[in-house]
Backbone as a printed PyTorch tensor [residue, N CA C, xyz], in Angstrom:
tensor([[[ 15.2490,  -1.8790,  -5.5590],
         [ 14.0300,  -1.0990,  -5.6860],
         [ 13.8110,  -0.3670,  -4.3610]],

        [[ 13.5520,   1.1190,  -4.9030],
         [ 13.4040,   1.5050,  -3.0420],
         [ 11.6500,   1.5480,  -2.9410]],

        [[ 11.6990,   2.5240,  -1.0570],
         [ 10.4770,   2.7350,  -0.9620],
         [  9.5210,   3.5560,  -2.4800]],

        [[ 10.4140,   4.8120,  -2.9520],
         [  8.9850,   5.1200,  -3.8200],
         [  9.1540,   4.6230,  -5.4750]],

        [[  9.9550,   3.7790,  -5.5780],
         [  9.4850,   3.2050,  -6.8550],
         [  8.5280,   2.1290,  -6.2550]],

        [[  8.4120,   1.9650,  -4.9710],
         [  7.2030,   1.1080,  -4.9430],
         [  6.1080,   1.6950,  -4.8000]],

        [[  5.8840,   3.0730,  -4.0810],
         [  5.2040,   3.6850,  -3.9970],
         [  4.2650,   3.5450,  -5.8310]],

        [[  5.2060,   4.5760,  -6.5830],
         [  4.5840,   4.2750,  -8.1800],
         [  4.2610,   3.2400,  -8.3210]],

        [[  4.6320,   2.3740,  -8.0720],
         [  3.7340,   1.0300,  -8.5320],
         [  2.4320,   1.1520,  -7.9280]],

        [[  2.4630,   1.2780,  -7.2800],
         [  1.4110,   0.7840,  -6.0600],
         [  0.3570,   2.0540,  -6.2360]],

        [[  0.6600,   3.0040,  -6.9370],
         [ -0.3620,   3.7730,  -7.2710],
         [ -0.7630,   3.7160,  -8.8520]],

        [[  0.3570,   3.2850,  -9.3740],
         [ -0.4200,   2.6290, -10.8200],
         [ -1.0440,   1.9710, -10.9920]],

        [[ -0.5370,   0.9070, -10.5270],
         [ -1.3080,  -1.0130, -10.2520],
         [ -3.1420,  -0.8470, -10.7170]],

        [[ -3.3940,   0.1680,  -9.3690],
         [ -5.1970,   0.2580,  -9.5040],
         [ -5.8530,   1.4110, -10.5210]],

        [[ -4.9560,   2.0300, -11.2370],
         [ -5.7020,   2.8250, -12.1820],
         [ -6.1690,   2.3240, -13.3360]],

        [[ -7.5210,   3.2260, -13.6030],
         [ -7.9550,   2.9020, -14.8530],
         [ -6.4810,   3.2890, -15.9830]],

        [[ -6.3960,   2.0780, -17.3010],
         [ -5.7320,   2.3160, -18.0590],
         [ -3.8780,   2.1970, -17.3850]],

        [[ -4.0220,   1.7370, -16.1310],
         [ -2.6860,   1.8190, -15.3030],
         [ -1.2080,   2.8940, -16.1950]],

        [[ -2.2280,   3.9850, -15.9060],
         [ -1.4130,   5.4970, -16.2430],
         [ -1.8020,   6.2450, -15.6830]],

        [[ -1.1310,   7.0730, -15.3130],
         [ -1.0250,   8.4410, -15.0430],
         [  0.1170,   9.4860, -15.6790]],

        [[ -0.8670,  10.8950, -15.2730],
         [  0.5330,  12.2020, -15.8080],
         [  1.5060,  11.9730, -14.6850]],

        [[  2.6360,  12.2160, -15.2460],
         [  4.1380,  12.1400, -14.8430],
         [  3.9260,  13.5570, -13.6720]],

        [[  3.0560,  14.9850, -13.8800],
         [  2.9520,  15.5180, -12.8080],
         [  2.0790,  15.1770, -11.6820]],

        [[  1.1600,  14.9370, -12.1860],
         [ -0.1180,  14.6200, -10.9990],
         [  0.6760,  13.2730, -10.3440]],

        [[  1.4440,  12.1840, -11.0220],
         [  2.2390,  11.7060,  -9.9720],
         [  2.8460,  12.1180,  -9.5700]],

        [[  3.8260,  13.2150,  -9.7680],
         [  4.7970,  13.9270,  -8.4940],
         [  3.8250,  14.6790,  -7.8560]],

        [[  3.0130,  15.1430,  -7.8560],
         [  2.4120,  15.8930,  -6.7440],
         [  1.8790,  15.1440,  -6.0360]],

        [[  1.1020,  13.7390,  -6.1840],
         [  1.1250,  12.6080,  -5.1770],
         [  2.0120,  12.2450,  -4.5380]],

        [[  3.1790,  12.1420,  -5.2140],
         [  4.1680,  11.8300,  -3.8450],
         [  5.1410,  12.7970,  -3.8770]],

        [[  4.6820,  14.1620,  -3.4130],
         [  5.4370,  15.1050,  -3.1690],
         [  6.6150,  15.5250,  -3.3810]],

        [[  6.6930,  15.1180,  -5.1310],
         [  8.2110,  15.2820,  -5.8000],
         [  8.5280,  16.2850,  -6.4800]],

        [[  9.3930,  16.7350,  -7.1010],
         [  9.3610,  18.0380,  -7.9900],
         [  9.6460,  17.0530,  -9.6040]],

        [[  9.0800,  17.7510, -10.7470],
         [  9.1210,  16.5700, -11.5480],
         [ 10.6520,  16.1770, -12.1680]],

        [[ 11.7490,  16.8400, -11.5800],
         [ 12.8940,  15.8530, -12.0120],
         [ 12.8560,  14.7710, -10.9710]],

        [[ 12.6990,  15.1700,  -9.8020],
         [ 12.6660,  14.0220,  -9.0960],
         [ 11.7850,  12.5720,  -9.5950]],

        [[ 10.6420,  13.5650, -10.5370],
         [  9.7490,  12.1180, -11.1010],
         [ 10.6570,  11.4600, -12.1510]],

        [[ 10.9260,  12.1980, -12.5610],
         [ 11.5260,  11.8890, -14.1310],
         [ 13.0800,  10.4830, -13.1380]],

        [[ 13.4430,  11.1220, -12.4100],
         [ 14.6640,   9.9260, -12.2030],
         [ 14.0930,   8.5770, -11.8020]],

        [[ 13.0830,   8.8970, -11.0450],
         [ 12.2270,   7.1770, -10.9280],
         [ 11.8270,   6.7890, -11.7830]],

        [[ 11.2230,   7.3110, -12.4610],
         [ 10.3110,   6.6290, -13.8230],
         [ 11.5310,   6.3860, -15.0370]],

        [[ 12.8810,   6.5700, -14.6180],
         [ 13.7040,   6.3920, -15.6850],
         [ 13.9410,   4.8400, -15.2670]],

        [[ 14.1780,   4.9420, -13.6950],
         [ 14.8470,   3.5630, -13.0070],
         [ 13.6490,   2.3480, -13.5590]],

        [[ 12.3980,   2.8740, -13.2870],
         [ 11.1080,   1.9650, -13.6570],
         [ 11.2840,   1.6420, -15.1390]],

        [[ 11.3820,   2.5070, -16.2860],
         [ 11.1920,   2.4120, -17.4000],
         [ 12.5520,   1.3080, -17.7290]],

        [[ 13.9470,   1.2770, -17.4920],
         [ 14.9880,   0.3220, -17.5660],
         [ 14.3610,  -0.7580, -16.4570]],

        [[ 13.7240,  -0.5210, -15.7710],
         [ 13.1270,  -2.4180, -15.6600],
         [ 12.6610,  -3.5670, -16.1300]],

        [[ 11.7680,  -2.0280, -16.9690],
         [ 10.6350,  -2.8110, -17.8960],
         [  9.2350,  -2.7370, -16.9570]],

        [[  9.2510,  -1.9410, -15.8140],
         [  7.9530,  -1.9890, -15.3970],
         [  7.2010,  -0.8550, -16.1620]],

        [[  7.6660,   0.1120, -16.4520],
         [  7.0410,   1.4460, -16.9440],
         [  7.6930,   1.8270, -18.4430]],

        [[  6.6140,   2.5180, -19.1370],
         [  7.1190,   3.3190, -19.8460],
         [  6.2890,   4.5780, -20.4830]],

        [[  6.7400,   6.0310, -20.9590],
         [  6.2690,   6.9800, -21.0200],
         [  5.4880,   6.9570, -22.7790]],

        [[  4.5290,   7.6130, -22.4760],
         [  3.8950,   8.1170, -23.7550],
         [  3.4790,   9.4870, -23.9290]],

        [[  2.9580,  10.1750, -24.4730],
         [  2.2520,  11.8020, -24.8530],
         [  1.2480,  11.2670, -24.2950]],

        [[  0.6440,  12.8170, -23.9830],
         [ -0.7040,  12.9220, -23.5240],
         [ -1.8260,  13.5270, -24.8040]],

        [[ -2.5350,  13.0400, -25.3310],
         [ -3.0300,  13.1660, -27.2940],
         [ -3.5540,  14.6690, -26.3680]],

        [[ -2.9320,  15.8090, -27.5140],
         [ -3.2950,  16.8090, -27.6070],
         [ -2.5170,  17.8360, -26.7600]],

        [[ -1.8320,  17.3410, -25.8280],
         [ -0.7230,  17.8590, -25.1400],
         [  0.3950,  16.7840, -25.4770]],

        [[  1.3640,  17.9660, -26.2290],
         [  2.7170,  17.1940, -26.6370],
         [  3.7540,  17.2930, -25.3420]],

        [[  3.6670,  18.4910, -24.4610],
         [  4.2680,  18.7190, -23.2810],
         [  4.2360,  17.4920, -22.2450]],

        [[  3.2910,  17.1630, -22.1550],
         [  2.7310,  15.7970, -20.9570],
         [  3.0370,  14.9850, -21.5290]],

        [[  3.4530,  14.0520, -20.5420],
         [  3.7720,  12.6420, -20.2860],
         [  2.9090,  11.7130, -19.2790]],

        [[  2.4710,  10.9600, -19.8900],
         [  1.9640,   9.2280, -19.1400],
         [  2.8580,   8.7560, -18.5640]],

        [[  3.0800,   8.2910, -17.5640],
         [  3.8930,   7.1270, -16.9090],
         [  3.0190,   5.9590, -16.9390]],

        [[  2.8730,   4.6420, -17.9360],
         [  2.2050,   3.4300, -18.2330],
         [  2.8670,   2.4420, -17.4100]],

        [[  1.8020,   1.4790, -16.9370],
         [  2.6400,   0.7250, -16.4570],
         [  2.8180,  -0.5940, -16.8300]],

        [[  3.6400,  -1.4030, -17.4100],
         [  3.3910,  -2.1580, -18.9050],
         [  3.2590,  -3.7370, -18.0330]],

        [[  2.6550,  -5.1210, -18.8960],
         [  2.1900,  -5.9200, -18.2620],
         [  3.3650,  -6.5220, -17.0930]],

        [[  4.7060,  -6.4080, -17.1860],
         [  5.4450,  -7.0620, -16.1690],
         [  5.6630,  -6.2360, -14.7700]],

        [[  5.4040,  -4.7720, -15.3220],
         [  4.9020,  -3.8900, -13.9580],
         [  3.9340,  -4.5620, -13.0910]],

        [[  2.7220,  -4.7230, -13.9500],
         [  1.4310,  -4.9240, -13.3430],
         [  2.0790,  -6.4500, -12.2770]],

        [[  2.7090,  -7.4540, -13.4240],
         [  2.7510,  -8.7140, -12.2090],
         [  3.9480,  -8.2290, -11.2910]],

        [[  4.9320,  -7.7880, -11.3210],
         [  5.3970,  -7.4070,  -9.9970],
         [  4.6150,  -6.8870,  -9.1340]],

        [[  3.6380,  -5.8510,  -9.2950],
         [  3.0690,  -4.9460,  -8.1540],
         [  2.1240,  -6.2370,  -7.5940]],

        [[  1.3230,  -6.8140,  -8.5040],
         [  0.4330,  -7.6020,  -8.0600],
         [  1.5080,  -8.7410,  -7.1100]],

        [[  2.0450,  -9.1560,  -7.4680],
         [  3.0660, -10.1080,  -7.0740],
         [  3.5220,  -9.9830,  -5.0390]],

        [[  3.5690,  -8.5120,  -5.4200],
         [  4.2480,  -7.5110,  -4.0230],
         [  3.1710,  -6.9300,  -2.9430]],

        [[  2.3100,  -7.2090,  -3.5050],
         [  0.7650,  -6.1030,  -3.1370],
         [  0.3600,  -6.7070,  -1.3210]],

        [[  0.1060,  -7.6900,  -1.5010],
         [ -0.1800,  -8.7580,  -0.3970],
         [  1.2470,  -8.5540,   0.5830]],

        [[  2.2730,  -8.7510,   0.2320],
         [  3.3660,  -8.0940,   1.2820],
         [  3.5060,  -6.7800,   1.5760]],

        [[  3.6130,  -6.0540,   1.1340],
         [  3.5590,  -4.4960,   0.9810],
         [  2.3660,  -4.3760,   1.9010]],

        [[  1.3930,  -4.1890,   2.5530],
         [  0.2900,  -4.4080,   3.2560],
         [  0.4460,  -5.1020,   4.1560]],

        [[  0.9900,  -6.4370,   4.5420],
         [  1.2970,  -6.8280,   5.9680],
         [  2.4420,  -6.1030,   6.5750]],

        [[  3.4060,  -5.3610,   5.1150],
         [  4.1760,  -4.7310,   6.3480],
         [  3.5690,  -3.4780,   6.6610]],

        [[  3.0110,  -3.1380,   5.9380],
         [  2.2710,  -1.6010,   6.6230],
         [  1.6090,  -1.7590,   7.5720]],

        [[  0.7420,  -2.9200,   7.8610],
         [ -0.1440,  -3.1250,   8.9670],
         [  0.6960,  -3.2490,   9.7740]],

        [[  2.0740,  -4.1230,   9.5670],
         [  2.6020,  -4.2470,  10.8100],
         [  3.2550,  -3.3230,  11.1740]],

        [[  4.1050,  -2.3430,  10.6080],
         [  4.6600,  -1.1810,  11.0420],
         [  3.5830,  -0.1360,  11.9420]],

        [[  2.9210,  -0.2190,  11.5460],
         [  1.7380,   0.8980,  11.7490],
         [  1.2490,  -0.1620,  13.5710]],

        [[  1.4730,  -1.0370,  13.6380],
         [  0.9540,  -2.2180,  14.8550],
         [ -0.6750,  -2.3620,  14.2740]],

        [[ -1.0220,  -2.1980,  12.9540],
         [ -2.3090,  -2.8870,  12.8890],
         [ -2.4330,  -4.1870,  13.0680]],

        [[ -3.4590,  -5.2780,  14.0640],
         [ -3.5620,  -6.2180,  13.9380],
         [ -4.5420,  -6.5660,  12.7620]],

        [[ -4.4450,  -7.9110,  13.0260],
         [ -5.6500,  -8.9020,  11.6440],
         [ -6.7570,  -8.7280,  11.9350]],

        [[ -7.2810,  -8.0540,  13.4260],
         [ -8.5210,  -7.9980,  13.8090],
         [ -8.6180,  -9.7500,  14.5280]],

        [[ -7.7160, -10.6230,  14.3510],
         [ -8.1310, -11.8110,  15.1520],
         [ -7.8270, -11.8580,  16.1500]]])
């Protein structure tokens, strides 16, 4: 798993309905949407993700993030965050 399939997680995890459009996530992480489309393929053969229509736009795509997504991210969430603090040299504040 690299950095931005964790990234997608980690921005799914806290959404309402844990979806989003397949563009408004590449423009969050500054992808062009094949570039989305190859992560969300790697995610979707995990079993963390998978795509649906957007009702009323047949063009759009959801990237969902299905319940074994959710416990990995949750799973990862608490590490993912000490290393950012620590990369970044944030202390604990203690």
């Amino acid at each position: 798993m690299n950095f931005s399939n964790l990234h997608m997680l980690m921005i799914l995890y806290p959404m309402e309905n844990r979806r989003i459009k397949l563009n408004a996530l590449a423009a969050r992480l500054g992808l062009t949407c094949a570039g989305i489309t190859k992560l969300a393929d790697g995610l979707d053969q995990k079993g963390f993700t998978f795509r649906s229509v957007v009702p009323g736009d047949r063009r759009s795509l959801f990237i969902n993030l299905t319940n074994e997504g959710a416990a990995f991210a949750e799973s990862i969430e608490g590490s993912l965050v000490s290393c950012i603090r620590e990369g970044l040299g944030i202390g604990s504040g203690v």
